[in-house]
Backbone as JSON, one array per atom type, in Angstrom:
{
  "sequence": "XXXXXXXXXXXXXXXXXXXXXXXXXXXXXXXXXXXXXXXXXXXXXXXXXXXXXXXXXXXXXXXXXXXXXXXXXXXXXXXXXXXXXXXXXXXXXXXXXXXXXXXXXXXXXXXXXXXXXXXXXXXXXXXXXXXXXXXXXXXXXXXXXXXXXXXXXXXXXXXXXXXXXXXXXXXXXXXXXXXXXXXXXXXXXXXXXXXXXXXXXXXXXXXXXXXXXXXXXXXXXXXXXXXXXXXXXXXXXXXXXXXXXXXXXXXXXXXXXXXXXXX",
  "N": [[-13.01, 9.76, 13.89], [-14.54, 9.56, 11.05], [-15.97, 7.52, 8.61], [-15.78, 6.87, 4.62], [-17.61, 5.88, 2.17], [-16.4, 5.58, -1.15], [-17.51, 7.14, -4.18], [-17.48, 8.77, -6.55], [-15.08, 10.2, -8.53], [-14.85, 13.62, -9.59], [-13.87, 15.99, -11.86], [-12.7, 17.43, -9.77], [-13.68, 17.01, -7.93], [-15.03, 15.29, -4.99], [-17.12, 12.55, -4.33], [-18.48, 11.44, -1.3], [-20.14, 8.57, 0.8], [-21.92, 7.94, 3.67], [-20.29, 5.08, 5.49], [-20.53, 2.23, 7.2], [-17.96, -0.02, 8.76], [-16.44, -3.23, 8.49], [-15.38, -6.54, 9.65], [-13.16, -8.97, 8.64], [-13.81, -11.28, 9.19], [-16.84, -11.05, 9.08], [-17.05, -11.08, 6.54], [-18.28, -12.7, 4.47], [-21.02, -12.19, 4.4], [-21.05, -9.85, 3.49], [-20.12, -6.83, 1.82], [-16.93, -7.36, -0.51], [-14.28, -4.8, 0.55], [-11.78, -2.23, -0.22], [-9.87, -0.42, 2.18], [-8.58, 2.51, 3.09], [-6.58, 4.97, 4.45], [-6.2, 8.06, 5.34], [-4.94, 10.53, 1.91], [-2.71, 10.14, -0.75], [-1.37, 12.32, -1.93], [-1.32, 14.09, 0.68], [0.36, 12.68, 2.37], [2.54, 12.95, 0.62], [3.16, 15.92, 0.9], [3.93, 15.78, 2.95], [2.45, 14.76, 5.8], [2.95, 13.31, 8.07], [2.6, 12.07, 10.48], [0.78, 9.76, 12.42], [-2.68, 8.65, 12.13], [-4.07, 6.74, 12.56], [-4.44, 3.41, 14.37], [-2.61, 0.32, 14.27], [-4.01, -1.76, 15.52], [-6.76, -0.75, 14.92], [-6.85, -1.42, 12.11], [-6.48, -3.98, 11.86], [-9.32, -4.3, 12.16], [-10.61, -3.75, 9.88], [-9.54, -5.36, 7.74], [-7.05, -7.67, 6.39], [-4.89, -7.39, 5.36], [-2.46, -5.4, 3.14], [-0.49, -2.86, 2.49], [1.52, 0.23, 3.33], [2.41, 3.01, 5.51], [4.08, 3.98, 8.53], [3.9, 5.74, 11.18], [5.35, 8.91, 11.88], [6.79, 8.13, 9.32], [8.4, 5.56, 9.52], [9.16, 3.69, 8.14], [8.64, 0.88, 5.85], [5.55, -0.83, 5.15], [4.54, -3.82, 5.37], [1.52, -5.98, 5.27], [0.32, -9.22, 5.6], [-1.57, -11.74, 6.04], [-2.97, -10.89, 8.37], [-0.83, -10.46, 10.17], [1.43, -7.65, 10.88], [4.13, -6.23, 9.32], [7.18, -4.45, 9.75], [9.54, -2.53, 7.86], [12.35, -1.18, 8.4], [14.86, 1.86, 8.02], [16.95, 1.14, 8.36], [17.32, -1.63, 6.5], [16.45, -3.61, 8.13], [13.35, -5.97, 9.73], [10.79, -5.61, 11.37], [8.36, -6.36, 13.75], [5.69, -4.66, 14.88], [4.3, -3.01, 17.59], [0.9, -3.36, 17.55], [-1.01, -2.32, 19.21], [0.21, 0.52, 19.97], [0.92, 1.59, 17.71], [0.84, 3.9, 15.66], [-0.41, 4.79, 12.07], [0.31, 7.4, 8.88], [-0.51, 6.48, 6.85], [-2.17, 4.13, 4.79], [-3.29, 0.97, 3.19], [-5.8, -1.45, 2.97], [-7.55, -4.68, 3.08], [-9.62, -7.47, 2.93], [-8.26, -10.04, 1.75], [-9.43, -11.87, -0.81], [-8.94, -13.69, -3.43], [-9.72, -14.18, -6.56], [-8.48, -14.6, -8.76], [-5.67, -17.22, -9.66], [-2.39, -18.32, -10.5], [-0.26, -19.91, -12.04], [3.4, -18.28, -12.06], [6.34, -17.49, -14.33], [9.39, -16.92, -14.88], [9.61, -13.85, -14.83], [10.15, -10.23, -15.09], [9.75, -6.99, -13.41], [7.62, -5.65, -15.29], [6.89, -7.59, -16.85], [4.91, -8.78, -14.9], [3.55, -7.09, -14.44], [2.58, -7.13, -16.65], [0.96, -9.57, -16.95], [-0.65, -9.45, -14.88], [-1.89, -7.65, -16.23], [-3.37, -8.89, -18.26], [-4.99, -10.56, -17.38], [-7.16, -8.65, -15.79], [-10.52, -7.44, -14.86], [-10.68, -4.73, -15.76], [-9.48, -1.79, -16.06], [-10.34, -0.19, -14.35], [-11.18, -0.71, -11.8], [-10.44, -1.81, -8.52], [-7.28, -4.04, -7.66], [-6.26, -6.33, -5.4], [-2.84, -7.81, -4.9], [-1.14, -10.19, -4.81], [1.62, -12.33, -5.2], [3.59, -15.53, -4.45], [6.71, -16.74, -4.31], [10.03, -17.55, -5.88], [12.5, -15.28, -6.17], [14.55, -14.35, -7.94], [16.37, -11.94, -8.25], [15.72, -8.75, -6.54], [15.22, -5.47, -5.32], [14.5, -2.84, -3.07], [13.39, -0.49, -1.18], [13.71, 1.94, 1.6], [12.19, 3.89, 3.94], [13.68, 6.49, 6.12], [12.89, 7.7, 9.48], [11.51, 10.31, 10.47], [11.24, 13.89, 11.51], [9.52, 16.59, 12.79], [9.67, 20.0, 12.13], [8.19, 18.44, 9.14], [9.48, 17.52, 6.22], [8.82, 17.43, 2.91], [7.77, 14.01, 1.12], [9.03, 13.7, -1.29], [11.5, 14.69, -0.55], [12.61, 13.0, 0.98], [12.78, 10.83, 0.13], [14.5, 11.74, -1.71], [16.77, 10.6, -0.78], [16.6, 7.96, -0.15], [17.4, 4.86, 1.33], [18.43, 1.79, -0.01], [17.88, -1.56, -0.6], [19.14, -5.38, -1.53], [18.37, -8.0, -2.46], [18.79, -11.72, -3.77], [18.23, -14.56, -5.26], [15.92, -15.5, -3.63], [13.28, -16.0, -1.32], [9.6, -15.54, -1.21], [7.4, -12.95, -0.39], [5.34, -10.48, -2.51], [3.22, -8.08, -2.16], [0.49, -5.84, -2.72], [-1.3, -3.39, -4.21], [-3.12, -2.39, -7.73], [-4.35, 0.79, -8.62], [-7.01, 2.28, -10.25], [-7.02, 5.07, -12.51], [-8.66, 7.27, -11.81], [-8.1, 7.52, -9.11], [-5.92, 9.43, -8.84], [-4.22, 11.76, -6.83], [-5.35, 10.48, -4.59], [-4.63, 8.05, -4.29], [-1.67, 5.94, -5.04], [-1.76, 5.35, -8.32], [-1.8, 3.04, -10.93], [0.47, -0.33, -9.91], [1.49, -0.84, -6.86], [3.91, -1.67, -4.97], [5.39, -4.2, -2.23], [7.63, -6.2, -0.07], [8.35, -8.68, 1.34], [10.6, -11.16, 2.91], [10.28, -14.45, 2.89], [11.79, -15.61, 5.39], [11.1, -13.64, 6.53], [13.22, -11.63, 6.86], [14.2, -9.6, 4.86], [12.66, -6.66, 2.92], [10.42, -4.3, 1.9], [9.51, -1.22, -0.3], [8.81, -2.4, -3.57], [11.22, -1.96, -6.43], [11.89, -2.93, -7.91], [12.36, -6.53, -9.66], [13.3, -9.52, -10.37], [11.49, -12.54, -10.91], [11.92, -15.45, -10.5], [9.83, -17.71, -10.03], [6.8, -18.63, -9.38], [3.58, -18.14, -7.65], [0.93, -16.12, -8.57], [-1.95, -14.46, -7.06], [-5.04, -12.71, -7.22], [-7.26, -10.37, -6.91], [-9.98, -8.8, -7.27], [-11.87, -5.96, -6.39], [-14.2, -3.95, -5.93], [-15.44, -1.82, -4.38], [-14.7, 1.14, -2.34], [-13.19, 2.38, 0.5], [-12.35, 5.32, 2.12], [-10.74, 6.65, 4.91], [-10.64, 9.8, 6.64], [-7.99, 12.05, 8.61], [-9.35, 13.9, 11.18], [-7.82, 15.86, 12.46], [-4.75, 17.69, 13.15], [-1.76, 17.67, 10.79], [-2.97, 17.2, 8.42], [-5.38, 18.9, 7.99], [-4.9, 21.24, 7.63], [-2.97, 21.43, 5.63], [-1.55, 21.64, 2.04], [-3.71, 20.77, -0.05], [-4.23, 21.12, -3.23], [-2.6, 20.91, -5.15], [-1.59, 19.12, -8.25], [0.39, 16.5, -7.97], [1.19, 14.9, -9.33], [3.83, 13.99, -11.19], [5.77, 13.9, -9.49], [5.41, 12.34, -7.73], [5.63, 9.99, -9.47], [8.14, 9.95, -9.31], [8.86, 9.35, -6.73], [7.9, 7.13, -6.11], [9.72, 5.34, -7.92]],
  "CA": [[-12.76, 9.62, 12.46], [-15.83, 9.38, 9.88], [-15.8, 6.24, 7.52], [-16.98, 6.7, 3.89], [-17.58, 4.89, 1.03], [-15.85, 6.76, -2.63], [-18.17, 6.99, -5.41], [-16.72, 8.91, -7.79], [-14.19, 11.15, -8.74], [-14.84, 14.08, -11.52], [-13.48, 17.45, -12.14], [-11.92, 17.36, -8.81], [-14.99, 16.92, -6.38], [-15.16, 14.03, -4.42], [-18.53, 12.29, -3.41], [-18.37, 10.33, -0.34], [-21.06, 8.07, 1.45], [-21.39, 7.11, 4.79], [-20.51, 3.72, 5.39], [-20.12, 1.33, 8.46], [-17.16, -1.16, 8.67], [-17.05, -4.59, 8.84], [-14.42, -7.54, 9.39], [-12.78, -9.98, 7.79], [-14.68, -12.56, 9.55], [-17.94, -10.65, 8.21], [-16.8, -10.21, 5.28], [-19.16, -13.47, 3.59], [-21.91, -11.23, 4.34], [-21.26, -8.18, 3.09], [-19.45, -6.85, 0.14], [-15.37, -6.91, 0.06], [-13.62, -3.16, -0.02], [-10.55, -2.03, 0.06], [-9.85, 0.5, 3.03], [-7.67, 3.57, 3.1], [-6.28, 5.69, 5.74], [-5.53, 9.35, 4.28], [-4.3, 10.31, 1.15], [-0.95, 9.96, -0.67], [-0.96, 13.74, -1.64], [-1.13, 13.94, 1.68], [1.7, 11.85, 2.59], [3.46, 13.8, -0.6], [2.81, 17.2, 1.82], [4.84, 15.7, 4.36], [1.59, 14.41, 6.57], [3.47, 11.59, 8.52], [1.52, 11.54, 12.04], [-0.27, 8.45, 12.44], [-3.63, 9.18, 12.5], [-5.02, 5.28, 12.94], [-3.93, 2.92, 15.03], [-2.48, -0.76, 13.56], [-4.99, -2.49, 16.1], [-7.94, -0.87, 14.23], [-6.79, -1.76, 10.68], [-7.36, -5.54, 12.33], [-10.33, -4.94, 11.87], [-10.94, -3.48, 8.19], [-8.81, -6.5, 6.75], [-6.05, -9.09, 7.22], [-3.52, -7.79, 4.27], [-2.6, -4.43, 2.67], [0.36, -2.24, 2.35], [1.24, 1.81, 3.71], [3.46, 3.1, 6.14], [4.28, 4.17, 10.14], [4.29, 6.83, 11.97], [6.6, 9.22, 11.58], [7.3, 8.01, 8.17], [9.25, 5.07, 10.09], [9.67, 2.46, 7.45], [7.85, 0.13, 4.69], [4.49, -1.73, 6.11], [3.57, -4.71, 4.48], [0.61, -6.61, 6.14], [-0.15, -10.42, 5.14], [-2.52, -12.62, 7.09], [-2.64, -10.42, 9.78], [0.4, -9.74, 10.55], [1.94, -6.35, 10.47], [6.24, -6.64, 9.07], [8.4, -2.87, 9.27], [11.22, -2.8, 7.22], [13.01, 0.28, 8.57], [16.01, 2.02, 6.95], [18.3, -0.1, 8.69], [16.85, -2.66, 6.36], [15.8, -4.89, 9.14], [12.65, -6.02, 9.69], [9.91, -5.8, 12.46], [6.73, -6.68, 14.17], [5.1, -3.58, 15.68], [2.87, -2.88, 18.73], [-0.51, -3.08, 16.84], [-1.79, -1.79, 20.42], [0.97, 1.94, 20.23], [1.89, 1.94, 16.55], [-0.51, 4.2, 14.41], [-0.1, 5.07, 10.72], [-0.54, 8.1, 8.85], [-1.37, 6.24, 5.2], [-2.78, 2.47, 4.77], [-4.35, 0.14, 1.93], [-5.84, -2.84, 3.42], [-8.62, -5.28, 2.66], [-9.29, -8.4, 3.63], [-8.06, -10.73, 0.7], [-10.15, -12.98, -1.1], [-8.41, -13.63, -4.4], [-10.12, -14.81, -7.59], [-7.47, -15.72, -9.8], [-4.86, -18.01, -9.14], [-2.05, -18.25, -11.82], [0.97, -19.94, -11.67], [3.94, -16.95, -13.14], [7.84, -17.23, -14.05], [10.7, -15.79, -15.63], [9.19, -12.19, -15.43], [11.01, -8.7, -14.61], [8.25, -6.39, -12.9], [7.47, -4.78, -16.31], [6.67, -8.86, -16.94], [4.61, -9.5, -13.92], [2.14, -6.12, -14.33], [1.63, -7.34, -18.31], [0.66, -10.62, -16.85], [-2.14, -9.22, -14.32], [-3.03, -6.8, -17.03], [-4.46, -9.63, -18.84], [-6.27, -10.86, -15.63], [-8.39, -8.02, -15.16], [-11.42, -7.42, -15.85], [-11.33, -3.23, -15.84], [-8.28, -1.41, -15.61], [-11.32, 0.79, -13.75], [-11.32, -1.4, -10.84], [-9.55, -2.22, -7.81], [-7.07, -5.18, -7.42], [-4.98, -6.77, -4.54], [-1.98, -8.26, -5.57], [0.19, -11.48, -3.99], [2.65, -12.89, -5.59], [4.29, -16.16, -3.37], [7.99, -17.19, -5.37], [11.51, -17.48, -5.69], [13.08, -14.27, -6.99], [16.28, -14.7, -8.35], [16.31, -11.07, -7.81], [14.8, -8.54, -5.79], [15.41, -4.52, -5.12], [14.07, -2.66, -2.39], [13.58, 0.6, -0.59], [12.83, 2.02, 2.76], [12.55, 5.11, 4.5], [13.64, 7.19, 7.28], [11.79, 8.16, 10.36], [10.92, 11.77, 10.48], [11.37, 14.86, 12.7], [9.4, 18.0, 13.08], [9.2, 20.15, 10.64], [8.2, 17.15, 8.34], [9.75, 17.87, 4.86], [7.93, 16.29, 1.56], [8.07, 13.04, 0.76], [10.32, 13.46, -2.53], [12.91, 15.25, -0.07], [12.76, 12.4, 1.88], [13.57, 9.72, -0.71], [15.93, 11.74, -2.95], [18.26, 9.83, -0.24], [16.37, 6.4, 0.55], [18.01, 3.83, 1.82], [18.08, 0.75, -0.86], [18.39, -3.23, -0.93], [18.99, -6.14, -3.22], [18.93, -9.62, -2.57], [19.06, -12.71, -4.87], [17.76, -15.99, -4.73], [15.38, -14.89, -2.04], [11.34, -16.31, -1.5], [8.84, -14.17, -0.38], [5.84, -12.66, -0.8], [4.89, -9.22, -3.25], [1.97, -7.55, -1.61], [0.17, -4.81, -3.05], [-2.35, -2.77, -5.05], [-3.44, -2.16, -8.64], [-5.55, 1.67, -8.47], [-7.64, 2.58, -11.42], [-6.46, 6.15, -12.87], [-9.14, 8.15, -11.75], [-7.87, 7.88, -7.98], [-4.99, 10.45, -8.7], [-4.04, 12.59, -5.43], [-6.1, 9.89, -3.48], [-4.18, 6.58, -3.97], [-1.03, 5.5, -5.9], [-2.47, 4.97, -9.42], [-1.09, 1.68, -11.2], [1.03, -0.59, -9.59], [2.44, -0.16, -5.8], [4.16, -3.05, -4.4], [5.83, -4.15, -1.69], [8.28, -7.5, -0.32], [8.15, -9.19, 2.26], [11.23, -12.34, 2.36], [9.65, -15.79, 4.09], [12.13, -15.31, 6.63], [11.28, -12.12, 7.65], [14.89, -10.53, 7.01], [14.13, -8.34, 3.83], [11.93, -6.71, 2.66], [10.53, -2.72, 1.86], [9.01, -1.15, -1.19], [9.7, -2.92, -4.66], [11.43, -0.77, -7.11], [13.13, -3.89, -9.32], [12.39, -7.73, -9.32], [13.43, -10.87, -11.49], [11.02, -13.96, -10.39], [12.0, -16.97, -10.96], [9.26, -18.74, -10.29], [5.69, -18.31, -7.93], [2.2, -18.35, -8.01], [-0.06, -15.04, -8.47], [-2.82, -14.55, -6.84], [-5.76, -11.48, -7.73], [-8.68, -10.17, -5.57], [-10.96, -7.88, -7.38], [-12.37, -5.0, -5.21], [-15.36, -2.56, -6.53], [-15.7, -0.73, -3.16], [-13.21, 1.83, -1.94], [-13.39, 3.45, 1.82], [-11.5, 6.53, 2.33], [-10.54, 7.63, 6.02], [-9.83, 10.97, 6.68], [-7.99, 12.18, 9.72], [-10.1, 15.15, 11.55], [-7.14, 16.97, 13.24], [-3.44, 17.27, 12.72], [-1.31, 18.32, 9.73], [-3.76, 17.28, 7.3], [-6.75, 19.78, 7.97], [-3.95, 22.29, 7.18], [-2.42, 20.54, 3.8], [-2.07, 22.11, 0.69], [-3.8, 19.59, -1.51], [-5.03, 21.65, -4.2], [-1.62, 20.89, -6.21], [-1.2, 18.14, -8.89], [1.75, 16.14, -7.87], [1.6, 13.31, -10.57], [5.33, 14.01, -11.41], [7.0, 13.78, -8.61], [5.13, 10.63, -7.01], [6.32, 9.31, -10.21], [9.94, 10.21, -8.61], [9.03, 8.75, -4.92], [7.47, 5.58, -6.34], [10.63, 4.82, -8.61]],
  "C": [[-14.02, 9.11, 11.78], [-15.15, 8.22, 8.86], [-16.68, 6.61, 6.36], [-16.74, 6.02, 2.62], [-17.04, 6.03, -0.54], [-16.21, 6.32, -3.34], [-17.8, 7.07, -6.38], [-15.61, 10.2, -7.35], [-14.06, 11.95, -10.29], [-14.53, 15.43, -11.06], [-13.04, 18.03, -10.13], [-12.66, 17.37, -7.25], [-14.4, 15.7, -6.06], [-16.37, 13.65, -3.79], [-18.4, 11.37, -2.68], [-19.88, 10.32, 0.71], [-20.63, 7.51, 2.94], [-21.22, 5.78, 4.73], [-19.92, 2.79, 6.62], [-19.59, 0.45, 7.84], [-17.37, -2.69, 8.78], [-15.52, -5.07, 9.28], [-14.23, -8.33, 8.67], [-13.92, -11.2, 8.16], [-16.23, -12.58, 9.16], [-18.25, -10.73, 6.83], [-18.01, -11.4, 4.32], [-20.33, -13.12, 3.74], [-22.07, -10.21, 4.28], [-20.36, -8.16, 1.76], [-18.13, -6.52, 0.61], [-15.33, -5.55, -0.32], [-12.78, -3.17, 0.88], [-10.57, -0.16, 1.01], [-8.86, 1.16, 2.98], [-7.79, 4.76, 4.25], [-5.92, 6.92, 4.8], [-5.45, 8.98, 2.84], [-2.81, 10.4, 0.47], [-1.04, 11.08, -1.16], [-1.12, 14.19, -0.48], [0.38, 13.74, 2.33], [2.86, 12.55, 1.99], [3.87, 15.01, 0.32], [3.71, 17.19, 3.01], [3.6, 15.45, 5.9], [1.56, 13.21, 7.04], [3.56, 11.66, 9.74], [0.48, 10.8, 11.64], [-1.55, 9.23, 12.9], [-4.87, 7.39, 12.7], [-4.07, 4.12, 13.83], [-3.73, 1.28, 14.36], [-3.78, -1.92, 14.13], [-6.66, -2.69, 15.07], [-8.06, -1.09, 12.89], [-6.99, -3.23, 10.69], [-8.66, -5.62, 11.5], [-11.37, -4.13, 10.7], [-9.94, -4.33, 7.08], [-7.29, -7.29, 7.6], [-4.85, -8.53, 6.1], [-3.66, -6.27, 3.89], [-0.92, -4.21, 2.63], [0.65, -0.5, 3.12], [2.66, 2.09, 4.42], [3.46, 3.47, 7.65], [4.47, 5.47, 10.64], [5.33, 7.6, 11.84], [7.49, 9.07, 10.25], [8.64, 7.08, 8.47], [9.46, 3.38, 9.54], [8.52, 1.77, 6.88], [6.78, -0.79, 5.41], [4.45, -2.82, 4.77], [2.69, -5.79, 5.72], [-0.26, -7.75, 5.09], [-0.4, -10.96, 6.33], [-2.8, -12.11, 8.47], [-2.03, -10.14, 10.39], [1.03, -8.52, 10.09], [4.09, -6.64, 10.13], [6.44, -5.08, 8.69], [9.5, -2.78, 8.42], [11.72, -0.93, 7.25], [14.03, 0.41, 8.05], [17.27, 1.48, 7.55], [18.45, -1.57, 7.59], [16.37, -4.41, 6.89], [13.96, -4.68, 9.31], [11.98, -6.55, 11.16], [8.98, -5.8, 12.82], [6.77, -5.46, 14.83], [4.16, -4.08, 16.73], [1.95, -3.01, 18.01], [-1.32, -2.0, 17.99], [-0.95, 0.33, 20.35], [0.93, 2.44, 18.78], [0.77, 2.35, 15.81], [0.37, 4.59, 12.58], [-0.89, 6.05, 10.09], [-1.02, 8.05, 7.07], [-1.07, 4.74, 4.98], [-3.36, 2.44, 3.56], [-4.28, -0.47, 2.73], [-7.51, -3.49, 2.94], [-8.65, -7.14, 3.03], [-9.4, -9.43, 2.25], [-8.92, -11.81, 0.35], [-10.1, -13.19, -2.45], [-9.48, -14.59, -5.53], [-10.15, -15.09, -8.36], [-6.58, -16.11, -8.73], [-3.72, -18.25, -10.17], [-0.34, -18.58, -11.42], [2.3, -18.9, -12.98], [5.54, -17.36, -13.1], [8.7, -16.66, -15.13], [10.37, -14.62, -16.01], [9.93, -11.32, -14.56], [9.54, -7.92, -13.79], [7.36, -5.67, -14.15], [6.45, -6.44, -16.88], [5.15, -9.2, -16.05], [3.21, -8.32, -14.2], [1.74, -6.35, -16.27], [0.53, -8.71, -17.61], [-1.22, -10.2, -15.63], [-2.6, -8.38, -14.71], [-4.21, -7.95, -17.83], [-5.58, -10.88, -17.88], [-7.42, -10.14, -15.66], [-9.11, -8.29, -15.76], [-11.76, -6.03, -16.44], [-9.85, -2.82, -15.95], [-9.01, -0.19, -14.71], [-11.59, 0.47, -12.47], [-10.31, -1.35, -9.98], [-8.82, -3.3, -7.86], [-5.91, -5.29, -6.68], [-4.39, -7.94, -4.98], [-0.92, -9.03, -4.62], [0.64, -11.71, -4.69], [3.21, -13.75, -4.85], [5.5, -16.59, -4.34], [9.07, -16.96, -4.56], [12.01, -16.26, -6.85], [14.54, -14.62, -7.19], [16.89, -13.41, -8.24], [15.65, -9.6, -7.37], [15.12, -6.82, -5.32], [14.44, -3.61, -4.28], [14.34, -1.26, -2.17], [12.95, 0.56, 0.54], [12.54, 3.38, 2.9], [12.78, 5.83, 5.87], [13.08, 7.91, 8.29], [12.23, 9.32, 10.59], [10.94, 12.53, 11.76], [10.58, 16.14, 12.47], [10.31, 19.24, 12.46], [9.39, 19.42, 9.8], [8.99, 17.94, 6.67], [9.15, 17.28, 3.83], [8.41, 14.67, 1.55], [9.19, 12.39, -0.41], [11.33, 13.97, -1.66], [13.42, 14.13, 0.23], [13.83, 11.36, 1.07], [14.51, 9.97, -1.74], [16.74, 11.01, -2.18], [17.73, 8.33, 0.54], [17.54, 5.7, 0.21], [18.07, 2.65, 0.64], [19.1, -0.44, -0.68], [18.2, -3.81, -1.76], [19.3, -7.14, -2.42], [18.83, -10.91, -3.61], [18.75, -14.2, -3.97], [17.3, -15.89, -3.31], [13.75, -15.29, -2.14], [10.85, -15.74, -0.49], [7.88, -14.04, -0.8], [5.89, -11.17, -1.54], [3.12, -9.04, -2.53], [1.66, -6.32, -2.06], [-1.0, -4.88, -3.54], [-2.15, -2.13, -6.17], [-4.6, -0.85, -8.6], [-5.69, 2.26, -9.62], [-6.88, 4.22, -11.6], [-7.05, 7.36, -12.41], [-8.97, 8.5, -9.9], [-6.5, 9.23, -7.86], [-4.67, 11.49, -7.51], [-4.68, 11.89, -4.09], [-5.19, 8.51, -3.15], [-2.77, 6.66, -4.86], [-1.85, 4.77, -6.9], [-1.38, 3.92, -10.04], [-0.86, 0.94, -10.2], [2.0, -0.02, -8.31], [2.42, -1.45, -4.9], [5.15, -3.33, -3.35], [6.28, -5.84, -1.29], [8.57, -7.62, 1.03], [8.76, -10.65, 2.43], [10.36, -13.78, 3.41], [10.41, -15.82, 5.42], [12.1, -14.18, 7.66], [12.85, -11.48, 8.17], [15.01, -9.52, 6.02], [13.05, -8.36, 3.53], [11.8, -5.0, 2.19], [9.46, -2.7, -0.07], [9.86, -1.35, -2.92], [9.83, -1.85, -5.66], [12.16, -1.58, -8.58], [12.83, -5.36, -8.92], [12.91, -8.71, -10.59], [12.47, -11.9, -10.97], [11.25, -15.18, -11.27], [10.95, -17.93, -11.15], [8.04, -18.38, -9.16], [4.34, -18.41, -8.36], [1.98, -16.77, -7.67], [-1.3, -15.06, -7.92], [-3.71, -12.85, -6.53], [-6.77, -11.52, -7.39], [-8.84, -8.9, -6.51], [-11.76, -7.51, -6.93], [-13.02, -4.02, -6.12], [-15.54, -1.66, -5.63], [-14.59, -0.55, -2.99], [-13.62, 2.73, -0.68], [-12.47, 4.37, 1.71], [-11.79, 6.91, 4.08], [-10.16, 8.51, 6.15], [-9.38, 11.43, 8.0], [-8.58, 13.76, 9.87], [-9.12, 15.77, 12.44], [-5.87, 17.12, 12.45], [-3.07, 18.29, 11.8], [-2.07, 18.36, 8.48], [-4.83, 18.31, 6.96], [-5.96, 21.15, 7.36], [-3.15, 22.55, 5.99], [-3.15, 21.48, 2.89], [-2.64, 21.14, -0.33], [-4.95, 19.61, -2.5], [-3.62, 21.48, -5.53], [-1.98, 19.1, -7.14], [0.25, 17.74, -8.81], [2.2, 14.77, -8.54], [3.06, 13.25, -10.65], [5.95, 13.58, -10.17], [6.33, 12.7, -7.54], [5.09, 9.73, -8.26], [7.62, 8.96, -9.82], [9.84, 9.34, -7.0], [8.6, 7.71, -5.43], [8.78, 4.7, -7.01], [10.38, 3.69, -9.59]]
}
């Protein structure tokens, strides 16, 4: 797999640089960026064979968001730890050593606001780190630590040969709700001009302190928590070199309908 750095994005090119990885533990000598496995038109295509392994996302950051193999349930990844939330809505630690994935965000967090946030809806919570940024052109990873008073979730179902799209998948996700529940919101903020490469806006995910719920957020109330905001100027892109992807149609615009799978 080739590593490269994403410059720009215009009239539907893409210019990519080489660029060698680093770690977290590197990371105060070098510059932070946010790393990506595939893309989500990709994913959209029905391209859910892991093509990286959780071991080696170790070591391009400590935190991110994506999904599993097979399209086998909600990743969220804080401090290093990897949490599944499969459509059972239970939640689990993976192999890092077996378990690959075939679409990741990760980066290794180093937040530079801090902001204590409450009584917001999610409509609440993305006004509040609009007036944070500094770009809406930029990258930004997104914590949240609180007490939700309430909390709405999704997962999804692990996948069989002949993969079907991703909107097939979730016209019938799975969905939870809990209440009076503390946890963590983990995600990413992607500038507009990533379109067919990343989820653009807001894409968030929940993760409860006890590790019993969790999945991608689709509805929150917070009661009460601290924010915390990591602005990222670099963006890696991995691409996988075999598989279903080399074969992918992804000459379509599917804005609409990963409007419909994001919810």
């Amino acid at each position: 797999m080739h590593s490269f750095k994403f410059s720009t994005l215009r009239n539907g090119f893409l210019v990519l640089l080489f660029l060698v990885g680093f770690s977290c533990s590197e990371q105060e000598n070098e510059s932070q960026e946010i790393v990506q496995i595939s893309t989500i038109d990709a994913l959209m295509q029905g391209v859910f064979d892991g093509s990286t392994l959780l071991s080696d996302l170790t070591g391009m950051g400590d935190f991110g968001i994506g999904t599993f193999n097979a399209l086998d349930g909600e990743m969220t990844f804080l401090d290093g730890v990897f949490y599944q939330v499969k459509a059972d809505g239970k939640v689990y630690e993976p192999d890092v050593h077996t378990t690959k994935t075939p679409f990741a965000t990760v980066t290794c967090f180093n937040p530079e606001w801090t902001r204590p946030v409450s009584s917001v809806d999610y409509d609440g919570l993305k006004d509040t780190i609009d007036s944070l940024k500094t770009s809406p052109n930029l990258f930004y990873a997104i914590q949240v630590k609180g007490t939700f008073s309430y909390i709405r979730t999704r997962s999804v179902p692990a996948q069989e040969k002949p993969y079907p799209t991703l909107a097939e998948v979730t016209a019938n996700q799975p969905e939870f709700e809990a209440r009076s529940v503390t946890g963590t919101l983990a995600g990413f903020y992607c500038p507009p001009f990533v379109t067919g490469i990343n989820v653009t806006g807001y894409h968030l995910h929940f993760i409860s302190d006890d590790a019993h719920f969790g999945g991608h957020v689709l509805e929150l109330e917070l009661q009460e928590g601290t924010l915390l905001l990591d602005q990222v100027a670099t963006f890696r892109l991995l691409l996988p070199e075999e598989g279903d992807f080399l074969d992918a149609d992804l000459t379509e615009d599917l804005s609409e309908e990963l409007e419909d799978v994001e919810g």
